[in-house]
C-alpha positions as CSV (number, residue, x, y, z in Angstrom):
1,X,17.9,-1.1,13.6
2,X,19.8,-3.5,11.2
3,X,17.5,-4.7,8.6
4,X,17.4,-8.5,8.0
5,X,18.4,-10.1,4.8
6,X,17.6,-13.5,3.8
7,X,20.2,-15.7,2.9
8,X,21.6,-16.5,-0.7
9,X,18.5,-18.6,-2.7
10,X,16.3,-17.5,-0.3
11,X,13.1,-14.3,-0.4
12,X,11.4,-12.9,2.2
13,X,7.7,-14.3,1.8
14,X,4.2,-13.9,3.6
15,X,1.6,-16.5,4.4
16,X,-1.8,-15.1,5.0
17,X,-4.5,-17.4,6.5
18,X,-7.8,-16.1,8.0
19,X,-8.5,-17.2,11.9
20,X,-11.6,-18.8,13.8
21,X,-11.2,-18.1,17.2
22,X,-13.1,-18.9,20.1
23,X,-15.2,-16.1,22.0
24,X,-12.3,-16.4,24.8
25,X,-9.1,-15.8,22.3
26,X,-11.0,-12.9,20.4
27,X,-11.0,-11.2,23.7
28,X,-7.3,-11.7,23.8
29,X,-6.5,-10.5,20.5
30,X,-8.2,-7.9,20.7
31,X,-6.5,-6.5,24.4
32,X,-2.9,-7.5,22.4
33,X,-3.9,-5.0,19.9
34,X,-5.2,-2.3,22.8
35,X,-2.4,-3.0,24.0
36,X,0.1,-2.1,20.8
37,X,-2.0,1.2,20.4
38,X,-1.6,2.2,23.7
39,X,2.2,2.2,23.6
40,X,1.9,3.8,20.2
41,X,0.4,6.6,22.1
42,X,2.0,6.5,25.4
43,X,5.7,7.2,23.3
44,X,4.2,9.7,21.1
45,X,2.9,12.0,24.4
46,X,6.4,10.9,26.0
47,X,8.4,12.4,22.9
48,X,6.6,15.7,22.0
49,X,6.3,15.7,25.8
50,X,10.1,17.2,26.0
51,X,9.6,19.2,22.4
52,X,6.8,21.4,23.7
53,X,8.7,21.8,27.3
54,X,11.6,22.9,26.0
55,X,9.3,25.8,23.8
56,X,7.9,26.6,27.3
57,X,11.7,26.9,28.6
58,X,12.5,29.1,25.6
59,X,9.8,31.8,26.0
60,X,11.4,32.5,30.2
61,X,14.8,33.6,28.6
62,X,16.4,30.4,29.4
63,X,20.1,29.7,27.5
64,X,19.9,26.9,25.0
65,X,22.3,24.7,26.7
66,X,20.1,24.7,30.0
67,X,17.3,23.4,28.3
68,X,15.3,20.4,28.7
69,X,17.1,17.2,27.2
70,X,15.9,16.0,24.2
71,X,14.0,12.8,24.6
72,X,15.1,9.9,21.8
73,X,13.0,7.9,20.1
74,X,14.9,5.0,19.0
75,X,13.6,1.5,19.4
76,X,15.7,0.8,22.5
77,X,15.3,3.8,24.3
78,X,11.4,3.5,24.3
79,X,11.5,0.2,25.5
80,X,13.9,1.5,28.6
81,X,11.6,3.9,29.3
82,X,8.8,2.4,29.1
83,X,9.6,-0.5,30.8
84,X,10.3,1.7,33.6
85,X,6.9,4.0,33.3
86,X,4.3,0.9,33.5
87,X,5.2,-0.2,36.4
88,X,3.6,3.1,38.0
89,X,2.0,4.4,35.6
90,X,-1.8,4.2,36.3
91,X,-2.6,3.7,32.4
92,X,-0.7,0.3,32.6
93,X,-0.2,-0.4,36.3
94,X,-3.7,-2.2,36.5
95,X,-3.3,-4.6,33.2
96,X,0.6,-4.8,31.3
97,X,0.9,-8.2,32.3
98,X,-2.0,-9.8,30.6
99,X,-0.6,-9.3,27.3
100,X,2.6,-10.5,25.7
101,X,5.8,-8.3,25.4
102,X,5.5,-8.5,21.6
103,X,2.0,-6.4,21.6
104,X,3.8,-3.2,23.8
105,X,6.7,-4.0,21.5
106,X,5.0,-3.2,18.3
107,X,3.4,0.1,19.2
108,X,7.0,1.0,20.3
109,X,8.4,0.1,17.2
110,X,5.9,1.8,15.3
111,X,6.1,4.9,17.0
112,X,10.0,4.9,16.6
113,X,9.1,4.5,12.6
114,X,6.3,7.3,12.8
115,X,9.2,10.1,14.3
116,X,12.0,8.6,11.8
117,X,10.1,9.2,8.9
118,X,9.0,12.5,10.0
119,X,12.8,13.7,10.8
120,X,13.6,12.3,7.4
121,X,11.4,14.0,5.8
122,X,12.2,17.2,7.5
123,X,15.3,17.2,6.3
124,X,14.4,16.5,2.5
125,X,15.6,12.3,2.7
126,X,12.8,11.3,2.2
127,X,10.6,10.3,-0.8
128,X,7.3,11.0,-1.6
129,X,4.5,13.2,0.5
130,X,5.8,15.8,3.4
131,X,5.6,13.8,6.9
132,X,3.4,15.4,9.8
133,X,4.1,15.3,13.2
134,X,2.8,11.3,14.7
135,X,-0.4,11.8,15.7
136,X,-2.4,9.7,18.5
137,X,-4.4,6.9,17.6
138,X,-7.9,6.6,18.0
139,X,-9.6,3.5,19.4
140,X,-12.7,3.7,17.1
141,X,-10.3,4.8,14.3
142,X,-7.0,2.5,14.2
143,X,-6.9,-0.7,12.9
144,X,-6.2,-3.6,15.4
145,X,-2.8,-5.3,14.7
146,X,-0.3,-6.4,16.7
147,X,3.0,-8.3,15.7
148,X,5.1,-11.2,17.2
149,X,8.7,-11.5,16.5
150,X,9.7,-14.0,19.7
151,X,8.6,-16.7,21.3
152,X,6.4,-19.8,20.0
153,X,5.7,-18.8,16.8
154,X,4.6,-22.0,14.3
155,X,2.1,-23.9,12.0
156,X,0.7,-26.7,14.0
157,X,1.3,-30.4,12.0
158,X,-2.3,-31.2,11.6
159,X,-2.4,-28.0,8.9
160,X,-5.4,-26.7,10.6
161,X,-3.9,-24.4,13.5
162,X,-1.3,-21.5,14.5
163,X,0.1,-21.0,17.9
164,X,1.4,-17.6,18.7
165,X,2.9,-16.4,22.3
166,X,0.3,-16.0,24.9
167,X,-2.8,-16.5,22.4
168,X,-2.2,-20.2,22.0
169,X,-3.0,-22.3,19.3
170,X,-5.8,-21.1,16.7
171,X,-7.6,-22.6,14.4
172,X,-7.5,-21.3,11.1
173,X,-10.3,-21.1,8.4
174,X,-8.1,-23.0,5.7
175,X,-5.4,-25.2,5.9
176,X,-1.9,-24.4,6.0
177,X,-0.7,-27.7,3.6
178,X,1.4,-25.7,1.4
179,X,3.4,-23.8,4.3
180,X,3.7,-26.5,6.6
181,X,5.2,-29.0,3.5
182,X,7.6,-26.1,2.9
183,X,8.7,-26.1,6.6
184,X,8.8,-29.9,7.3
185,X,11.1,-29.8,4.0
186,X,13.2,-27.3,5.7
187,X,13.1,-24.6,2.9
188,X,11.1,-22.3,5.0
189,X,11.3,-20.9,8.0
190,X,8.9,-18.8,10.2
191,X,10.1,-15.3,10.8
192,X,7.6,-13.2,12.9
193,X,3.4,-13.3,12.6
194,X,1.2,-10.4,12.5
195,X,-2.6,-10.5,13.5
196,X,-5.1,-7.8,12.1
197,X,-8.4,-7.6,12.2
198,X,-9.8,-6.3,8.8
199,X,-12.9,-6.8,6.3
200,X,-15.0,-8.4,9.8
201,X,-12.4,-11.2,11.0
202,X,-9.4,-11.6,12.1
203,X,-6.1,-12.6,9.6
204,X,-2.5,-13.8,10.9
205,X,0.6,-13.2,8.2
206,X,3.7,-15.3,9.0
207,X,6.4,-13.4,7.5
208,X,8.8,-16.6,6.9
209,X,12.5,-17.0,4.8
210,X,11.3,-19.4,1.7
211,X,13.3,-20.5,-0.8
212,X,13.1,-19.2,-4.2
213,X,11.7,-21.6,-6.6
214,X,12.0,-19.9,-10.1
215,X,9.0,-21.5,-12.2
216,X,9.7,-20.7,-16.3
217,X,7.0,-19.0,-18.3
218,X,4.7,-20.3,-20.9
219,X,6.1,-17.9,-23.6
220,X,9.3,-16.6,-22.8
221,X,10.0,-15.2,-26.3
222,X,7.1,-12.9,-26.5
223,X,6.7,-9.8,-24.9
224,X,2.9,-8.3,-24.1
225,X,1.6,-4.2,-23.6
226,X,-1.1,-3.7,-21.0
227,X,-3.1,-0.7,-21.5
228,X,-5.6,-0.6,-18.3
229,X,-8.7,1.6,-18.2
230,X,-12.3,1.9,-16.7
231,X,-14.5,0.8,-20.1
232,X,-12.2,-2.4,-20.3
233,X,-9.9,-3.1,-17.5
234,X,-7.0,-4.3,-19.3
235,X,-6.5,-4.3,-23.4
236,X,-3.1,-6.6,-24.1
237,X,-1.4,-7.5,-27.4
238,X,1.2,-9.3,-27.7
239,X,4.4,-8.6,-30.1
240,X,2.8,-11.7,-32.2
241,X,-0.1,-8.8,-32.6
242,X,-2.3,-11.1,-30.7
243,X,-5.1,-8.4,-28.8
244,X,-7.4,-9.4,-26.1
245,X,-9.2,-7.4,-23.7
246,X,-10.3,-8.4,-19.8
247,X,-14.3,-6.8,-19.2
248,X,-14.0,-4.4,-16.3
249,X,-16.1,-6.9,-13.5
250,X,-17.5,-3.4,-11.8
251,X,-17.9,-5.3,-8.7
252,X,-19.2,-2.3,-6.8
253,X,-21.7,-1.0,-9.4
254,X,-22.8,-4.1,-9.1
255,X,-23.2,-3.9,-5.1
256,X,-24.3,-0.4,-5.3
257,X,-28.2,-1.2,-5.2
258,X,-28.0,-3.5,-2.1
259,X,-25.4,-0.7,-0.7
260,X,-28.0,1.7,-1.1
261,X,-30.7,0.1,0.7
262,X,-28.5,-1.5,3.9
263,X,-27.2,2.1,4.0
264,X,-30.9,3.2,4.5
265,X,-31.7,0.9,6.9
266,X,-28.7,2.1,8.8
267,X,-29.8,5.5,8.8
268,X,-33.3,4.3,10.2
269,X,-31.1,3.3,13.1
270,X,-30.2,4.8,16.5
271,X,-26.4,5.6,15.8
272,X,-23.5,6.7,18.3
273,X,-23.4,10.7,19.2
274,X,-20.3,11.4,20.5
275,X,-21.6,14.7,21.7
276,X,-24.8,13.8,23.1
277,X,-23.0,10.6,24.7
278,X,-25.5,8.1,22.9
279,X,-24.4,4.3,22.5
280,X,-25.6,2.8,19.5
281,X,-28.7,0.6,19.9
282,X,-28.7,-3.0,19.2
283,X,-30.3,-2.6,15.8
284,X,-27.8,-0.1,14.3
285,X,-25.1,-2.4,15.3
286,X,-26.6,-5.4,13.8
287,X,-27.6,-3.1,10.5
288,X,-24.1,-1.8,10.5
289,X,-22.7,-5.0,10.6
290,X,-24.7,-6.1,7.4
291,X,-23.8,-2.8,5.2
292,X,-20.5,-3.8,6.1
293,X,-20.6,-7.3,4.6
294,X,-21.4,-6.0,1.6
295,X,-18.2,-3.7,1.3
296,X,-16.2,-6.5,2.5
297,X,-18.2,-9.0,-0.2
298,X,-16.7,-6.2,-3.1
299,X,-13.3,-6.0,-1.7
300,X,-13.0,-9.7,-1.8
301,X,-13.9,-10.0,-5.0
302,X,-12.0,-7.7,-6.4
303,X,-9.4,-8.6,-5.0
304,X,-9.4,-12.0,-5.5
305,X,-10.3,-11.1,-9.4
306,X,-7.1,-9.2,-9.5
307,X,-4.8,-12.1,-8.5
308,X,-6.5,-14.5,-10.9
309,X,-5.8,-11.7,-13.7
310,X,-1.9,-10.6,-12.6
311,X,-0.7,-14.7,-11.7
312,X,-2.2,-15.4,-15.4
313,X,0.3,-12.1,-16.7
314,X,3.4,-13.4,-15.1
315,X,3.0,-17.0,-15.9
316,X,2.9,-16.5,-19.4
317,X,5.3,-13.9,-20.7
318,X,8.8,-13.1,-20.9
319,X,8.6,-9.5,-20.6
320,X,5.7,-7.5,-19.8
321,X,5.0,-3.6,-20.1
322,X,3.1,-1.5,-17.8
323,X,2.2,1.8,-17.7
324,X,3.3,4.6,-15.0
325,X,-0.5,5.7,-14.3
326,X,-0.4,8.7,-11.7
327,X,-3.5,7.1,-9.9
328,X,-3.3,9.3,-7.0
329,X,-4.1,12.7,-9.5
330,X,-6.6,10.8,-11.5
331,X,-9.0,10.0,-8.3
332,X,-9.1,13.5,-7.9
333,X,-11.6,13.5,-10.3
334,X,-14.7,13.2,-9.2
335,X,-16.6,11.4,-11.7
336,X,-14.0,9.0,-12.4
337,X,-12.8,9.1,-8.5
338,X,-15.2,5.6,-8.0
339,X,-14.8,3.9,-11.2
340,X,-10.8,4.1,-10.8
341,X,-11.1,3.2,-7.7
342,X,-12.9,0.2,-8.3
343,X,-11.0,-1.4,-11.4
344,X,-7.7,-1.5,-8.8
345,X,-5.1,0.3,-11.4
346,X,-2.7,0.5,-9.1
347,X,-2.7,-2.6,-7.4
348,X,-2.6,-4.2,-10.6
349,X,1.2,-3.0,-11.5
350,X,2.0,-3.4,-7.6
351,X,0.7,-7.2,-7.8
352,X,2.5,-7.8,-11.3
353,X,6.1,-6.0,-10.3
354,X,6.5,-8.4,-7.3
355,X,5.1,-11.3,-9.3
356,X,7.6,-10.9,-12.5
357,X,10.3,-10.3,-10.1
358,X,10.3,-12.9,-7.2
359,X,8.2,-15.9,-9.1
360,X,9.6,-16.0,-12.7
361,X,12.4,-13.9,-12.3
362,X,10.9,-12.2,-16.0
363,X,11.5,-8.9,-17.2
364,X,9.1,-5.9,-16.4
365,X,9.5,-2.7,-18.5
366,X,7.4,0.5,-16.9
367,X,6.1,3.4,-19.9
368,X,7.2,6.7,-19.1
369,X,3.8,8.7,-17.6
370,X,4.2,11.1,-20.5
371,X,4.1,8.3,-23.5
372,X,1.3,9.3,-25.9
373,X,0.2,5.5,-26.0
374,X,-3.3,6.1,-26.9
375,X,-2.5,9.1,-29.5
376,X,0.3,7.1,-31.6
377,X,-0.5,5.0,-34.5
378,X,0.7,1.6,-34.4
379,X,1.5,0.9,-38.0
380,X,3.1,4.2,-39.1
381,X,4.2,6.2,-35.7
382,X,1.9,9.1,-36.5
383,X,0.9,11.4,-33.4
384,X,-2.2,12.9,-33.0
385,X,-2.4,16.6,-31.1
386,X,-5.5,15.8,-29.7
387,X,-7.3,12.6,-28.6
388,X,-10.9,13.2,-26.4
389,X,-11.7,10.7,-24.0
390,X,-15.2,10.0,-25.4
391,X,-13.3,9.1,-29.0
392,X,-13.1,5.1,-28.6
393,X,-12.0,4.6,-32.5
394,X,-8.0,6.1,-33.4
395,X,-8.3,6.8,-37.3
396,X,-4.5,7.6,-38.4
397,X,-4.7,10.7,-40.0
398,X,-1.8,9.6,-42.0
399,X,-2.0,5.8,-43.3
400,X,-5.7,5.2,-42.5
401,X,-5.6,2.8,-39.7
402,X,-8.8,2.8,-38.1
403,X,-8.7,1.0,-34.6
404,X,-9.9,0.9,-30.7
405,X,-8.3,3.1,-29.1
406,X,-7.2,0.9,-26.2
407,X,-6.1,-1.4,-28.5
408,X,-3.9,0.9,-30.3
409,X,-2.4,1.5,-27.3
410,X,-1.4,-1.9,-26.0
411,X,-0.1,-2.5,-29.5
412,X,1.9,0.8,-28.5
413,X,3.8,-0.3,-24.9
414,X,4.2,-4.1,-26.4
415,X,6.5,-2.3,-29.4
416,X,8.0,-0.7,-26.2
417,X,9.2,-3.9,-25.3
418,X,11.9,-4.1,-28.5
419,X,14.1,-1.5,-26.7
420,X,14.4,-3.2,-24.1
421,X,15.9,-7.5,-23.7
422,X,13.0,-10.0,-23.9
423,X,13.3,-11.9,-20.4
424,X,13.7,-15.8,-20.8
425,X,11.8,-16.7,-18.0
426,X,14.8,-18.2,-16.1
427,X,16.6,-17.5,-13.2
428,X,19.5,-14.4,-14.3
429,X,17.5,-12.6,-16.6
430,X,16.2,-10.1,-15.2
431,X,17.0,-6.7,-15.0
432,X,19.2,-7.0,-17.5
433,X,17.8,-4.5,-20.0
434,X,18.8,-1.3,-20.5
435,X,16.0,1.2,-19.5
436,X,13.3,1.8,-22.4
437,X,13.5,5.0,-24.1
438,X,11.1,8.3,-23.5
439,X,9.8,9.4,-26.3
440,X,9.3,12.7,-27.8
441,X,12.4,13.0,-25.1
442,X,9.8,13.4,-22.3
443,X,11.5,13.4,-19.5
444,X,9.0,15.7,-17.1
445,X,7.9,14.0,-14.0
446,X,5.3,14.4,-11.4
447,X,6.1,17.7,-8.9
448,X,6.6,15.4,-5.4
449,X,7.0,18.3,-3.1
450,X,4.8,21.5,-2.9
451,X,7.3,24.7,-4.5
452,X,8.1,26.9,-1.9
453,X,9.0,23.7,0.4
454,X,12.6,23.7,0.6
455,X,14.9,20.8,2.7
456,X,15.8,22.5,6.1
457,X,18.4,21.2,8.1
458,X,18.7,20.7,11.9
459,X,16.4,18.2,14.2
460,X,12.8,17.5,14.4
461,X,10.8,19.6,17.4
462,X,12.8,22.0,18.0
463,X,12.1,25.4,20.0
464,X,10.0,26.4,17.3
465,X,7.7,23.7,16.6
466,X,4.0,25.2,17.2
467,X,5.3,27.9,14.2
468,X,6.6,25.0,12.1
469,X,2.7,23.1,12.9
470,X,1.0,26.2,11.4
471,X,3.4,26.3,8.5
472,X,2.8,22.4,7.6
473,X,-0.8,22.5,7.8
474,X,-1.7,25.2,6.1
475,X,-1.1,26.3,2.3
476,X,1.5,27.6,1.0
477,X,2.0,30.1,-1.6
478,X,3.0,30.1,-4.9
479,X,5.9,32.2,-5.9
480,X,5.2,31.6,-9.9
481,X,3.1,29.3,-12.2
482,X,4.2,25.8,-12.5
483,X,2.7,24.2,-15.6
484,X,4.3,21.3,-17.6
485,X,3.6,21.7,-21.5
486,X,3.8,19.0,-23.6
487,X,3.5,18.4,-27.7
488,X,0.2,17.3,-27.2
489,X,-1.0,19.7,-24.7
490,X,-0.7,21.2,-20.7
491,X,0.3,18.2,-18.1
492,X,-2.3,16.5,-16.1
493,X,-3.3,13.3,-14.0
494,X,-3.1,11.0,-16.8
495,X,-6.2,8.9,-17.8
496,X,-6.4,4.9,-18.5
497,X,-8.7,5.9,-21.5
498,X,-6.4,8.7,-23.4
């Protein structure tokens, strides 16, 4: 399907406002989103339906060509066919037409996303992680969402209310001023709306087509390093030499103690058993519901602390420099797995990439994962073999400088900044660096596929799909050690600290 593109001047921007509904429209929302996962299921046992027939036809001898057609699963296809299934089929006969179009529409969609990716990444085009087979969502599992892309789909004029196709108008927990002013101005226009229930209520997105309104840094001229770790969540200096460090809030070791005790309480409860067939009681629902709060109360505040921290980045400089933390490898250890977790490392760069790029239009210049930014001195250059974590001072072995070590290193990735254009915080500028150097002439990157996995051609689910299951699920061996060496030692996850 043709991607959309917004017109010249304008971004693709989403508007996020928390819903109140009535007991009556929370019933509907959720059956819309039943209703998405059902399709989502329904087209994955439609597809591998055909695959595994067709590896039943195979084992009597049959000739390829007399084999079961292959079942597509393109976006119009499954709508054709299911549109001709629900009718009689006893899974929707009953109840398709108290939802809207849109929610059978997204599972659909989904699903035709879930078996592209996979054949992509069959055949080696796509990046990152090795795609399994789509799998069947769970109802106690999957997250409830469902998206609208037709029908009445707007912000209602008293900024209090959304109405969406066959849920009707909602009230919202805050008003919608700044969208609505944007639309009754006519640089804005509402694309589609997505409802999700996460975190204990319910949210609607409205993807809509804004104008882009370019707003010029404070500083423009001055360039800033951000060194993120656990002990201080971010140390930045400037290229004026100007260092200040952001505390780490810890917002779950704060929690932790009222997490332990509603946990407690839960276990005191009478819980679901799947294999007994025992409903939760009344009391375990209600004590659930309260540990839950408190997981929600953490994730809010971090992430609204996040915001506050990355809107304050972008707004004030004209280039900023971020390092390229593999966050993924460094939650794999456990006793830093929860700290990690909770500073937010990597939604920190995500949140300041689209913020530089779409807001101020600045310059963002990414470290290679290999810099030694902690082991370099800032005055002379010097590089140290070896710098522990638990060492929080850099002495420079060579001209005596005797510093924090996260300091040192936002002093580091700001000097990164001078090979690279300092962005003037207006509309044109960016991207217009070259890319910064590597040092040392590092140039080793993280391993994305497992060795031994080679790009195979020829189409997803074929005849010999259970043998290609067995082979993607379990491990594969290792024809030879694969160990990046650098100056300053053997490759690893790298650490915010070293």
């Amino acid at each position: 399907m043709k991607k959309f593109r917004p017109q010249p001047g304008f971004v693709v921007k989403a508007y996020r406002f928390a819903l109140d509904p009535n007991a009556v429209q929370e019933r509907a929302l959720h059956s819309h989103c039943g209703a998405a996962r059902a399709a989502y299921n329904w087209a994955v046992a439609w597809i591998e339906a055909s695959w595994w027939q067709r590896k039943a036809e195979s084992t009597y001898g049959i000739p390829q060509e007399q084999l079961t057609q292959w079942r597509p699963w393109s976006l119009p296809a499954l709508r054709k066919a299911f549109n001709a299934a629900k009718h009689t089929d006893p899974r929707f006969a009953a109840w398709w037409q108290d939802n809207s179009k849109e929610a059978y529409n997204t599972g659909l969609a989904n699903a035709a996303a879930a078996f592209d990716n996979y054949a992509r990444s069959r055949q080696g085009q796509r990046r990152g992680r090795a795609m399994g087979i789509p799998r069947f969502k769970s109802k106690r599992k999957a997250r409830p969402s469902c998206r609208f892309t037709t029908g009445t789909t707007r912000a209602d004029a008293d900024g209090r209310h959304v109405t969406l196709p066959r849920l009707g108008t909602l009230r919202t927990h805050e008003p919608t001023v700044k969208l609505l002013a944007r639309i009754q101005a006519g640089t804005a226009r509402i694309l589609s709306a997505t409802v999700r229930h996460e975190r204990g209520r319910w949210f609607v997105s409205l993807q809509t087509e804004v104008k882009r309104d370019l707003v010029r840094v404070a500083r423009p001229g001055v360039a800033i390093g951000i060194d993120l770790g656990v002990k201080t969540l971010a140390a930045m200096a400037d290229s004026a030499k100007e260092i200040r460090e952001v505390a780490n809030p810890r917002h779950l070791d704060t929690a932790l103690k009222q997490l332990r005790h509603a946990s407690r309480t839960v276990s005191r409860r009478q819980g679901p058993d799947r294999r007994m067939g025992h409903k939760p009681s009344k009391r375990w629902e209600k004590a659930n519901a309260a540990r839950n709060r408190v997981h929600h109360r953490v994730a809010n505040l971090r992430a609204d602390a996040l915001h506050k921290l990355t809107t304050s980045i972008a707004a004030e400089y004209g280039t900023v420099v971020v390092e390229d933390l593999n966050v993924a490898g460094m939650l794999r250890n456990r006793r830093l797995a929860r700290r990690i977790a909770d500073a937010g490392c990597g939604e920190i760069r995500r949140q300041v990439e689209y913020k530089t790029r779409q807001r101020h239009a600045t310059h963002l210049v990414v470290a290679d994962r290999w810099y030694p930014s902690s082991k370099t001195c800032s005055e002379c250059g010097a590089v140290k073999a070896k710098l522990p974590l638990h060492v929080r001072t850099y002495i420079c072995d060579a001209c005596g400088l005797v510093i924090d070590r996260d300091e040192n290193a936002a002093l580091n990735l700001a000097a990164l900044a001078a090979a690279a254009v300092t962005g003037t915080g207006v509309a044109g500028d960016q991207d217009t660096a070259p890319a910064a150097s590597k040092p040392r002439g590092a140039d080793r990157k993280t391993r994305a596929t497992r060795p031994g996995r080679t790009a195979r051609t020829g189409r997803a689910g074929g005849a010999t799909l259970p043998h290609q299951w067995q082979t993607e699920t379990r491990d594969r061996p290792q024809a030879e050690a694969f160990t990046l060496w650098r100056r300053d030692g053997p490759s690893g996850p790298k650490c915010p600290e070293c």
